[in-house]
py3Dmol code that shows the C-alpha trace and the ligand (Angstrom):
import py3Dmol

protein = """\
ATOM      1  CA  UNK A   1       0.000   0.000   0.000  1.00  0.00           C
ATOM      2  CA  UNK A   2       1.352   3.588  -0.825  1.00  0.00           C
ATOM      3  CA  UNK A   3       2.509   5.375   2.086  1.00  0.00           C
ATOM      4  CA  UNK A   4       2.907   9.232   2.184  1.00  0.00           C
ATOM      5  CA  UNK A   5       5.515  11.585   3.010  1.00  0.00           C
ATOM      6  CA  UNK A   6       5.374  15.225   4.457  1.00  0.00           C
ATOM      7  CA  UNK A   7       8.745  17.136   3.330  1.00  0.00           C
ATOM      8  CA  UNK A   8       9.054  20.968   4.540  1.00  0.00           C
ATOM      9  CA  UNK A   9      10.995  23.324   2.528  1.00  0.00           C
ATOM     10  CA  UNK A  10      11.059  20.513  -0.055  1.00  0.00           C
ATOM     11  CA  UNK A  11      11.348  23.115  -2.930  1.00  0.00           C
ATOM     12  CA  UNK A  12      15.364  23.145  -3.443  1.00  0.00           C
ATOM     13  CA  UNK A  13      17.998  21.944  -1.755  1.00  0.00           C
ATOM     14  CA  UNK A  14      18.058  18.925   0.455  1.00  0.00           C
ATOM     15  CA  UNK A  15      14.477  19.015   1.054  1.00  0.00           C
ATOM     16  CA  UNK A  16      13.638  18.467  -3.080  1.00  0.00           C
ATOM     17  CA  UNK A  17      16.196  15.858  -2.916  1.00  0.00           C
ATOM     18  CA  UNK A  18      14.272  14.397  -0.234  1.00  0.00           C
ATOM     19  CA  UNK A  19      11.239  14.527  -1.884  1.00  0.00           C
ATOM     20  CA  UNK A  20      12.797  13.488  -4.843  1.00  0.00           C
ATOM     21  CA  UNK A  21      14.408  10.176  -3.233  1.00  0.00           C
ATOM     22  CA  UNK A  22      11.283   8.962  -1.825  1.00  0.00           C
ATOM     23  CA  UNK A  23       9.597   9.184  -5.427  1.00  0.00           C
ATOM     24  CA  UNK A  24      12.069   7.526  -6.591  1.00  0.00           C
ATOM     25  CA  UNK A  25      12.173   4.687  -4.158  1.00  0.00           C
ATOM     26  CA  UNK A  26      10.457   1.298  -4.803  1.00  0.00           C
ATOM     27  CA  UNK A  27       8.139   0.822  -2.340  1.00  0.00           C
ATOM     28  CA  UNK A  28       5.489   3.331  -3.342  1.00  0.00           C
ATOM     29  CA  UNK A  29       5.794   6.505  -1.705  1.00  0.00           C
ATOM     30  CA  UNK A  30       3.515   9.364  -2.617  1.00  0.00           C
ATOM     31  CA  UNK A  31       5.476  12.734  -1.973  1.00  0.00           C
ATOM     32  CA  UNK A  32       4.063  15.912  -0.335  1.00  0.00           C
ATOM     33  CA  UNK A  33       6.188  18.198  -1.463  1.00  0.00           C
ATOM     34  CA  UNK A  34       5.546  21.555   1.228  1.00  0.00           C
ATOM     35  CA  UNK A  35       7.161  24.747   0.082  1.00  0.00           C
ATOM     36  CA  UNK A  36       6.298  28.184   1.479  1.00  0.00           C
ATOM     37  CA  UNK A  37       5.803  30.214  -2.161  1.00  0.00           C
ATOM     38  CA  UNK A  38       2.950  28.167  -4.061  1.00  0.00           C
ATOM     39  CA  UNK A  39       4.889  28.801  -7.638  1.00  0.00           C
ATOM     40  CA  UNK A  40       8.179  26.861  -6.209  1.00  0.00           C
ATOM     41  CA  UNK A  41       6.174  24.266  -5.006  1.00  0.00           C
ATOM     42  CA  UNK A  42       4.138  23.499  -8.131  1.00  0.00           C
ATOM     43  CA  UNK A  43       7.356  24.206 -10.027  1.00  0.00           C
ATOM     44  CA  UNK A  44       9.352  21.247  -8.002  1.00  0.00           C
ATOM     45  CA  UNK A  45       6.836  19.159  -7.672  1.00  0.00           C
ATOM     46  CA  UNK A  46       6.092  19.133 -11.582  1.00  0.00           C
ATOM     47  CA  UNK A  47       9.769  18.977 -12.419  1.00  0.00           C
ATOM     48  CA  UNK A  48      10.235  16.047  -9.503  1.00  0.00           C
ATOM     49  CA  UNK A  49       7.833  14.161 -11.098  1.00  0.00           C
ATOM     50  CA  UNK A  50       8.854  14.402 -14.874  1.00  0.00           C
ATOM     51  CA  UNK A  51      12.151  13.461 -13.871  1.00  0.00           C
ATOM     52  CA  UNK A  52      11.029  10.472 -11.524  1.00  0.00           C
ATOM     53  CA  UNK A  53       7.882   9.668 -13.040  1.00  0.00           C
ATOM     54  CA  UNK A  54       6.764   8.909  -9.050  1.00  0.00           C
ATOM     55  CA  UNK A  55       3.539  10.600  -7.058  1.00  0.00           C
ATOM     56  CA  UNK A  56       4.353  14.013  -6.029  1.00  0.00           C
ATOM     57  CA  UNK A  57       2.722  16.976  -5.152  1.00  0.00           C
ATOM     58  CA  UNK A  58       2.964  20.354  -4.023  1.00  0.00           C
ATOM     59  CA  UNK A  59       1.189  22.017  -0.969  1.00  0.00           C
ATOM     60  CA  UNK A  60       2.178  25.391   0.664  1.00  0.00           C
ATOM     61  CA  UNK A  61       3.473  25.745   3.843  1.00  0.00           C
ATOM     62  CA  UNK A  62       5.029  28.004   5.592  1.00  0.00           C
ATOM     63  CA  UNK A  63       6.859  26.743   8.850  1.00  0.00           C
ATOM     64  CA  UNK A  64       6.436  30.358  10.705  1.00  0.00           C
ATOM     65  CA  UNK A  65       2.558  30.803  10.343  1.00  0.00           C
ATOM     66  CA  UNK A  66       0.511  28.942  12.542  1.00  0.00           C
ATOM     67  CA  UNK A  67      -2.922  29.990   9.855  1.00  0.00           C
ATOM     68  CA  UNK A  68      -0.783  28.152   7.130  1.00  0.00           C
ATOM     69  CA  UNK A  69      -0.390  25.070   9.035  1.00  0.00           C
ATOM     70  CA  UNK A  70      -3.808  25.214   9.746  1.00  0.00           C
ATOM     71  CA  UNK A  71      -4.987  25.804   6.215  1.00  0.00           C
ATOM     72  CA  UNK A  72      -2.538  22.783   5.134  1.00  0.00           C
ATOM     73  CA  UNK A  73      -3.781  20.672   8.362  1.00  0.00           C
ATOM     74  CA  UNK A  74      -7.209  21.532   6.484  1.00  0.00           C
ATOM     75  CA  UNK A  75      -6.236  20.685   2.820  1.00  0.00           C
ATOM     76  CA  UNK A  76      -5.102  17.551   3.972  1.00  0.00           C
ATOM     77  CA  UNK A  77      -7.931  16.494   6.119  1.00  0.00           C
ATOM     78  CA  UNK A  78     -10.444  17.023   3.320  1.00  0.00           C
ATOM     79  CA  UNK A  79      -8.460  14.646   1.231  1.00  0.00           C
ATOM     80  CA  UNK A  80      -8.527  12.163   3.869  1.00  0.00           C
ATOM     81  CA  UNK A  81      -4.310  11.816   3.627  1.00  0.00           C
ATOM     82  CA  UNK A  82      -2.832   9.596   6.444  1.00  0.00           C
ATOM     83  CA  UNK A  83       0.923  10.732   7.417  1.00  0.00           C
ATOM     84  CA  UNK A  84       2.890   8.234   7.148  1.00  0.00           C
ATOM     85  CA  UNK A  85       6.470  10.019   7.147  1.00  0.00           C
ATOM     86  CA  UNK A  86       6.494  13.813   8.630  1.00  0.00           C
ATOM     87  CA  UNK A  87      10.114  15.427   7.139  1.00  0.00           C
ATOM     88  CA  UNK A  88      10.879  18.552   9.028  1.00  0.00           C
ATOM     89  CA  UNK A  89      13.294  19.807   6.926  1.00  0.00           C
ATOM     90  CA  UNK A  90      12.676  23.702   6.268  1.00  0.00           C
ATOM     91  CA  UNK A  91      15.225  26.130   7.865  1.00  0.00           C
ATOM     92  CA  UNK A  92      17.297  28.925   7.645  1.00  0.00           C
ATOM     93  CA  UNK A  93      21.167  30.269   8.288  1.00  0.00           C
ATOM     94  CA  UNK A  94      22.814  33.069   8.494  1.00  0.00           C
ATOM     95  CA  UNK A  95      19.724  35.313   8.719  1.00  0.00           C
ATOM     96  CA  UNK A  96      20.706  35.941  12.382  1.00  0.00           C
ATOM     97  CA  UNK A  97      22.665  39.061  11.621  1.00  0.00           C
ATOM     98  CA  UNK A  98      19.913  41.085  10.094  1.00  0.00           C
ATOM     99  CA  UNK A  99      17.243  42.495  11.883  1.00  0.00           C
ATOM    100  CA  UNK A 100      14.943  40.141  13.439  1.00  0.00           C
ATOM    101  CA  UNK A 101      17.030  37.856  12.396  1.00  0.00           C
ATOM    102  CA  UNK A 102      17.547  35.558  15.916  1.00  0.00           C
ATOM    103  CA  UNK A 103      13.911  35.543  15.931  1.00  0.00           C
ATOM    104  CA  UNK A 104      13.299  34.463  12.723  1.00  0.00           C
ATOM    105  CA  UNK A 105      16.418  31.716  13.169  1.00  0.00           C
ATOM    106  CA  UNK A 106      14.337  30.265  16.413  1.00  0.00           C
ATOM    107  CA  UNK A 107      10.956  30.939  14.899  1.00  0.00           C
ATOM    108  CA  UNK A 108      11.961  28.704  11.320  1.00  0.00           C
ATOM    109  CA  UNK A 109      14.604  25.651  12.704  1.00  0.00           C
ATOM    110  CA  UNK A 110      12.586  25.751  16.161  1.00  0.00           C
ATOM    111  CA  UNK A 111       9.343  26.369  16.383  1.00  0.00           C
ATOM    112  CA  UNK A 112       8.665  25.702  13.072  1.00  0.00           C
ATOM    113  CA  UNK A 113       9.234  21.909  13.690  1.00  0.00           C
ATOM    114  CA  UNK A 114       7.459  21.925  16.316  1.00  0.00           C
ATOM    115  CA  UNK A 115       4.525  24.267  15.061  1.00  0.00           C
ATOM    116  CA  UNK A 116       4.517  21.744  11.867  1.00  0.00           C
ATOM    117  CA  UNK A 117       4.346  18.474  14.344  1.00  0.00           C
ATOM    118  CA  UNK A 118       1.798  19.412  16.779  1.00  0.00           C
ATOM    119  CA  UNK A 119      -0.175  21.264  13.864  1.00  0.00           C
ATOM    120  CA  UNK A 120      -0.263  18.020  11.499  1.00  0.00           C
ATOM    121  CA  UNK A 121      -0.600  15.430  14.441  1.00  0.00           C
ATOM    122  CA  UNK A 122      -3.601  14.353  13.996  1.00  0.00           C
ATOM    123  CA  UNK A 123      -2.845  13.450  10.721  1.00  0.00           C
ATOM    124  CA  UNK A 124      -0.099  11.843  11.113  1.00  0.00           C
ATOM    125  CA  UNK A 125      -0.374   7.618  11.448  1.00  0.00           C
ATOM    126  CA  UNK A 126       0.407   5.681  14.264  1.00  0.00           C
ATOM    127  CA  UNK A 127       4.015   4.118  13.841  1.00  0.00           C
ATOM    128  CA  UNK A 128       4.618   6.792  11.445  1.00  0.00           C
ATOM    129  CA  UNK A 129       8.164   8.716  11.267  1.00  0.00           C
ATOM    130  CA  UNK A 130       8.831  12.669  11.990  1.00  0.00           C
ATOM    131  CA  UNK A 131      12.354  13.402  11.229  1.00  0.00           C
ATOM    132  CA  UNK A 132      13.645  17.021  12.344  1.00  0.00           C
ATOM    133  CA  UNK A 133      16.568  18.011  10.105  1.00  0.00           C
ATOM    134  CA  UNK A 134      19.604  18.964  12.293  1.00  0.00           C
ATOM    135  CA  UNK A 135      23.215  20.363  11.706  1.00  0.00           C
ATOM    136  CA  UNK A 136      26.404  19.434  13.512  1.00  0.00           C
ATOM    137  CA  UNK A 137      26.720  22.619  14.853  1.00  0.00           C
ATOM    138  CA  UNK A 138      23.618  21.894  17.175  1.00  0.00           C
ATOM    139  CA  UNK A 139      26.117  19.999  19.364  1.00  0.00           C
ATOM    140  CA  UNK A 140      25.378  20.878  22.985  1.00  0.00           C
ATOM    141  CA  UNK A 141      29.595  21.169  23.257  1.00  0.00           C
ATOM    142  CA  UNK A 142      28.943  24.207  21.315  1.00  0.00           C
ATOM    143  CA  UNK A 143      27.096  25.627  24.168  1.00  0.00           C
ATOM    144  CA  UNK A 144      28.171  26.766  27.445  1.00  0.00           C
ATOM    145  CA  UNK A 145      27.937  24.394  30.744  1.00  0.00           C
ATOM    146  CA  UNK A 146      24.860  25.957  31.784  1.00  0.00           C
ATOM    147  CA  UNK A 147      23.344  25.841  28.760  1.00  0.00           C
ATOM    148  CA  UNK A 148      24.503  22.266  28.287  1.00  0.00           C
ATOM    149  CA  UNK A 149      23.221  20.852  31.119  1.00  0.00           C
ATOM    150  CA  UNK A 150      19.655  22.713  30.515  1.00  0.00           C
ATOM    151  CA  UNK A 151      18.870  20.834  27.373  1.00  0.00           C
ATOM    152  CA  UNK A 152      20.639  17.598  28.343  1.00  0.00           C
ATOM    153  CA  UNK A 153      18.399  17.578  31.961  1.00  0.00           C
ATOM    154  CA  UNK A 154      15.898  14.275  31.837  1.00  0.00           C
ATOM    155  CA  UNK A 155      13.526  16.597  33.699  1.00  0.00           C
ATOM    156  CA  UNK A 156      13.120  18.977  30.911  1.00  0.00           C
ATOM    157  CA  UNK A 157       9.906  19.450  29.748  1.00  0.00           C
ATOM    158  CA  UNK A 158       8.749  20.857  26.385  1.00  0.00           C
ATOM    159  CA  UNK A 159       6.778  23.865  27.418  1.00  0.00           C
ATOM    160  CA  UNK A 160      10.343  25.064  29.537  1.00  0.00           C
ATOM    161  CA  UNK A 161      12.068  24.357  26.325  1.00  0.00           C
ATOM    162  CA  UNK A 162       9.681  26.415  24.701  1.00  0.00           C
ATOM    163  CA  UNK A 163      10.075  29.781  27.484  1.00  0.00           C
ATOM    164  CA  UNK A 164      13.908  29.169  27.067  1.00  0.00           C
ATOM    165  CA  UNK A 165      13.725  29.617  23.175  1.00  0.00           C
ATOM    166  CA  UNK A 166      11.280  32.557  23.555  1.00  0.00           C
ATOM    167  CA  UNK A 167      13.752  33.787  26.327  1.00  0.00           C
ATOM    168  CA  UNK A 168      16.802  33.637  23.738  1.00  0.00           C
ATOM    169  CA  UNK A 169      14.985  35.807  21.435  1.00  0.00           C
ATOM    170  CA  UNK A 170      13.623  38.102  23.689  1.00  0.00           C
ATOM    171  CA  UNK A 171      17.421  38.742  24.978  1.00  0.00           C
ATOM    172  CA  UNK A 172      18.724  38.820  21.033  1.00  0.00           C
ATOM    173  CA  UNK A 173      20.295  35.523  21.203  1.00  0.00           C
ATOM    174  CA  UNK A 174      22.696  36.291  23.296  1.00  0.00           C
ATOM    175  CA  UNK A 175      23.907  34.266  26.477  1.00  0.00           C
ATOM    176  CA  UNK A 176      24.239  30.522  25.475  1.00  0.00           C
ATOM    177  CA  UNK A 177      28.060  30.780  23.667  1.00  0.00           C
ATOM    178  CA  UNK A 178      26.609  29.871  20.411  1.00  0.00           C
ATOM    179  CA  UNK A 179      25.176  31.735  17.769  1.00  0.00           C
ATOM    180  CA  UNK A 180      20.766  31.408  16.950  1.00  0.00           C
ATOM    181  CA  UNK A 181      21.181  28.725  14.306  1.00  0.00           C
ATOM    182  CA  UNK A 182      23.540  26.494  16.569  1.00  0.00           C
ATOM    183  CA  UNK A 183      21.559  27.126  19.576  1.00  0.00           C
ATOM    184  CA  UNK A 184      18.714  27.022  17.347  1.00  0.00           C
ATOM    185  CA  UNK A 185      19.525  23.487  16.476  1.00  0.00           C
ATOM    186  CA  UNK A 186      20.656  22.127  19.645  1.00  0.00           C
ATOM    187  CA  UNK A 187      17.125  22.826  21.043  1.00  0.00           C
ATOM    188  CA  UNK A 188      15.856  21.237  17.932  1.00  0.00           C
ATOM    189  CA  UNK A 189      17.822  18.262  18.649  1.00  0.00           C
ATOM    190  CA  UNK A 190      16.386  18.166  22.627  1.00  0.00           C
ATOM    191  CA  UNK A 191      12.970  18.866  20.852  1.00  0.00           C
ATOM    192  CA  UNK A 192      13.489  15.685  19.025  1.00  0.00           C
ATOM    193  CA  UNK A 193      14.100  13.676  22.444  1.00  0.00           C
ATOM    194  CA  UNK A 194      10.774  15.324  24.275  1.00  0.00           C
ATOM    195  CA  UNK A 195       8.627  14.600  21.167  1.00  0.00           C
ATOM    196  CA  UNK A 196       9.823  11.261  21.122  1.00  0.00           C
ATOM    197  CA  UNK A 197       8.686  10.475  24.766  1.00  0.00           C
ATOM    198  CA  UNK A 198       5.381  11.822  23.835  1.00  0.00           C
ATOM    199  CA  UNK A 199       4.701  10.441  20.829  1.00  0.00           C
ATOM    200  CA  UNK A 200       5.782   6.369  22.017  1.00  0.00           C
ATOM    201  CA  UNK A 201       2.711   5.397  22.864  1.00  0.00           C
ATOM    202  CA  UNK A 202       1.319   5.888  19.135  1.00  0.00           C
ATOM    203  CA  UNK A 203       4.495   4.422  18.081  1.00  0.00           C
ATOM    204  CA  UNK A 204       5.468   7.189  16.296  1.00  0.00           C
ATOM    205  CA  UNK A 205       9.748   7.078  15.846  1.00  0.00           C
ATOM    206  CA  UNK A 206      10.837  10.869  16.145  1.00  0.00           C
ATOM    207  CA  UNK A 207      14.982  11.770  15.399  1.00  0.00           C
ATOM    208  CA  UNK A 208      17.133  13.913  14.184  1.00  0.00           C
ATOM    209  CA  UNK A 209      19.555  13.259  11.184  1.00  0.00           C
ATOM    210  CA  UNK A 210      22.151  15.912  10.309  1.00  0.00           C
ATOM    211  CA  UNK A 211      23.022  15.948   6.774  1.00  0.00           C
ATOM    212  CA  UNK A 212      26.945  17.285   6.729  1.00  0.00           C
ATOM    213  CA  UNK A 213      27.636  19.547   5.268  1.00  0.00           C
ATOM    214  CA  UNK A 214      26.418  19.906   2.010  1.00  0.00           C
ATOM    215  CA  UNK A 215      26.674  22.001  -1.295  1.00  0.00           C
ATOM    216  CA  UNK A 216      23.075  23.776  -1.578  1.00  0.00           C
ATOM    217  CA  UNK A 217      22.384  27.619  -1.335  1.00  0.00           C
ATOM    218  CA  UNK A 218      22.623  26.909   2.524  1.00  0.00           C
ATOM    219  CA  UNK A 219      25.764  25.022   2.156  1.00  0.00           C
ATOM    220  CA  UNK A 220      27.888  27.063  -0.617  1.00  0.00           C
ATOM    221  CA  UNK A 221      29.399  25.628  -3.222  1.00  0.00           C
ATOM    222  CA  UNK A 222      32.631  24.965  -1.155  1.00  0.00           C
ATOM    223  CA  UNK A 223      31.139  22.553   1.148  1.00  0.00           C
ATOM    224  CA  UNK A 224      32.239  18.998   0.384  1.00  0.00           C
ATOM    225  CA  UNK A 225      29.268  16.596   0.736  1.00  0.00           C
ATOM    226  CA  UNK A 226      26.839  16.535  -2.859  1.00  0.00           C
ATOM    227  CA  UNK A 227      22.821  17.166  -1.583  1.00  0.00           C
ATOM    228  CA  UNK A 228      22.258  12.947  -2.674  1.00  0.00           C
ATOM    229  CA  UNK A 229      24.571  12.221   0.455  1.00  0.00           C
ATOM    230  CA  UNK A 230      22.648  15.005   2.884  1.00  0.00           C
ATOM    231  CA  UNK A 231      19.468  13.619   1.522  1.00  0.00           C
ATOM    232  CA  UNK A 232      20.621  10.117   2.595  1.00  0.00           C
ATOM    233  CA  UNK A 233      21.598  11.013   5.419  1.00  0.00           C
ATOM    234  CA  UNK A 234      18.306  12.585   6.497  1.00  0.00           C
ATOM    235  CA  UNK A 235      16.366   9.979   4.901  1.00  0.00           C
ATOM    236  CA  UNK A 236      17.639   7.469   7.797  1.00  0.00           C
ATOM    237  CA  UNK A 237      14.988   8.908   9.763  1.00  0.00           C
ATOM    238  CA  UNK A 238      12.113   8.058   7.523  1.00  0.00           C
ATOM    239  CA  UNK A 239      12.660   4.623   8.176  1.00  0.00           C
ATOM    240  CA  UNK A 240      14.091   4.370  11.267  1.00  0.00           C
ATOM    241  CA  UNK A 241      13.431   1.928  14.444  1.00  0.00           C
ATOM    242  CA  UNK A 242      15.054   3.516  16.463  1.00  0.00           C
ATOM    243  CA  UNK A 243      13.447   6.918  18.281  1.00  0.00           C
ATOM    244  CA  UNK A 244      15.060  10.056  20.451  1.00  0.00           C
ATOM    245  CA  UNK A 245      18.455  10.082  18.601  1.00  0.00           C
ATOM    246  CA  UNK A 246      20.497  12.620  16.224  1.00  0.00           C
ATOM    247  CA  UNK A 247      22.222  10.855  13.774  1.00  0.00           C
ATOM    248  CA  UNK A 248      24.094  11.290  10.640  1.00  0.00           C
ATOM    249  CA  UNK A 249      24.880   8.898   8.331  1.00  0.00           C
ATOM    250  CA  UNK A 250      22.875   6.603  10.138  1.00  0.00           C
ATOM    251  CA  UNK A 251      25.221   6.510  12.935  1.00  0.00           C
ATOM    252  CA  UNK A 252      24.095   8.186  16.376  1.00  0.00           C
ATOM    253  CA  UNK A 253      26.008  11.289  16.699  1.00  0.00           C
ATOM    254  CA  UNK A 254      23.613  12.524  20.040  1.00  0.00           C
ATOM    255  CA  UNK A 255      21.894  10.243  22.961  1.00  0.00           C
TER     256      UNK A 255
END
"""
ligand_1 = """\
48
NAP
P 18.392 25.732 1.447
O 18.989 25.262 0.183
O 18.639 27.141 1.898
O 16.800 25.446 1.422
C 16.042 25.815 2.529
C 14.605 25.394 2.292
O 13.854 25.775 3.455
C 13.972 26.123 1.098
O 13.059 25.264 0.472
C 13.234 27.271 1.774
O 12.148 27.781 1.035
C 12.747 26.541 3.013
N 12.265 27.468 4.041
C 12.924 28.428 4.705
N 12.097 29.077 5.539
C 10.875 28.496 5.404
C 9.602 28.706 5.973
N 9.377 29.694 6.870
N 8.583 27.890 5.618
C 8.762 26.908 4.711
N 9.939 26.689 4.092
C 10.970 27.474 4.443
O 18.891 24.823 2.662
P 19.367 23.284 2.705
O 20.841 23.265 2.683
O 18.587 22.473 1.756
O 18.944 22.923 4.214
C 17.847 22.081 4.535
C 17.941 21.731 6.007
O 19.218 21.115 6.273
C 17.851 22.939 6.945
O 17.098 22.593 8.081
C 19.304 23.168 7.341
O 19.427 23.839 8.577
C 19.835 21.762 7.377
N 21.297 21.675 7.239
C 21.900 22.054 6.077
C 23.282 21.939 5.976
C 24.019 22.319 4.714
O 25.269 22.265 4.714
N 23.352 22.692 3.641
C 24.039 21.454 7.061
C 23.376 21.070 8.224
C 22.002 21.176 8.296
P 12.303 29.043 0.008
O 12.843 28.483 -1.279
O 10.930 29.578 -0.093
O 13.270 29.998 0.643
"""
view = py3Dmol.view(width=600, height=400)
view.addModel(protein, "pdb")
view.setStyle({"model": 0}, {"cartoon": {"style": "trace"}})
view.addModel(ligand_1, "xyz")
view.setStyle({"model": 1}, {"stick": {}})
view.zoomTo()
view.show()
């Protein structure tokens, strides 16, 4: 039976190759391809599916707005489409330096997750898959102790992760000896171990897969990995057994 996958920001970049992969695959995945601008959506998702001949196609989505969650959450509803894969892969870098820029870092690779997740849950099928796209530089070494032993405390609970993010932003992203997208990140990754607890007894598998780092807009042309490795790497967490992790490359990088 076709399953179906959810891919944010699957418009360009690792996300299309994503989205791409799974059409590709063999064992009959229809793609979801969610892009913020309607136009780049409907433009992937056309040329994803001339070159792969596979199921795809485009809805909008825009990880920051709660309404166009909602009106996705809706979309999808009407069409009676079961979850079966959830691909949190939208973010941004290197925004952080412009104004608003820490809260639009937190508000995209942070909340936007976790916006999409909770917003699409009840969609989503039991012993599906939600896999939160994470970088290496969400390593909680890259934060101070304090901050270190915040995310890393068992006791955590996501609606204190939540006040600590809003916190950040409120204080312009200073105080945790990274910079928003690493700190943005590292809560991601903690995000991914809370949601995981939550979401067991459905059986729903939530990680986090870092891709390397990889030659997209994001990326630069210098980096050294090509976006079929990153997309590999992230796709571990579609199928995964395991739940609560960070990986990359299949291996666990993060408890
Ligand atoms: P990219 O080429 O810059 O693509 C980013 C994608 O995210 C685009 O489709 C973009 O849409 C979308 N996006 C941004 N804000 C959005 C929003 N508010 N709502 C919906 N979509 C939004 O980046 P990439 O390299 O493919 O990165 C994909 C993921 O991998 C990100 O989470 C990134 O942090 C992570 N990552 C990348 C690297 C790397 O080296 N490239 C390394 C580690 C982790 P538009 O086209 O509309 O802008």
């Amino acid at each position: 039976m076709a399953r179906t996958a959810l891919v944010t920001g699957g418009n360009r970049g690792i996300g299309q190759q994503v989205a791409r992969a799974l059409a590709l695959a063999g064992d009959g995945w229809d793609v979801l391809l969610a892009a913020r601008d309607r136009h780049k959506g409907d433009a992937a998702a056309a040329r994803l599916r001339k070159d792969t001949g596979g199921r795809l196609r485009a809805i909008e989505l825009d990880v920051t707005s709660d309404a166009s969650i909602a009106t996705a959450a809706g979309k999808l509803r009407d069409g009676a489409i079961r979850i079966d894969a959830l691909v949190n892969n939208a973010g941004v870098y290197g925004v952080a330096r412009g104004p608003g820029g820490v809260a639009l870092t937190i508000e995209t690779n942070f909340f936007g997750p976790l916006r999409v997740t909770l917003g699409l849950l009840p969609l989503v099928a039991d012993g599906a898959t939600i896999t939160n796209v994470t970088s290496g530089l969400g390593a909680l070494d890259h934060l101070d102790a304090a901050h270190r032993q915040l995310l890393a405390d068992p006791a955590l609970t996501r609606d204190d992760l939540a006040a600590h993010m809003h916190e950040f932003v409120r204080t312009g992203g200073k105080g945790w000896g990274a910079d928003p997208y690493g700190v943005s990140k590292a809560a991601l990754n903690a995000l991914t171990r809370l949601l995981a607890r939550e979401l067991a007894p459905r059986r729903i598998r939530v990680n986090a897969t870092c891709p390397g780092w990889v030659r997209t807009d994001m990326g630069g042309r210098g980096a050294p990995r090509s976006v079929e490795a990153g997309a590999a790497s992230v796709l571990f967490g579609v199928t995964a057994t395991e739940t609560g992790g960070v990986f990359r490359d299949g291996r666990r990088i993060a408890p």
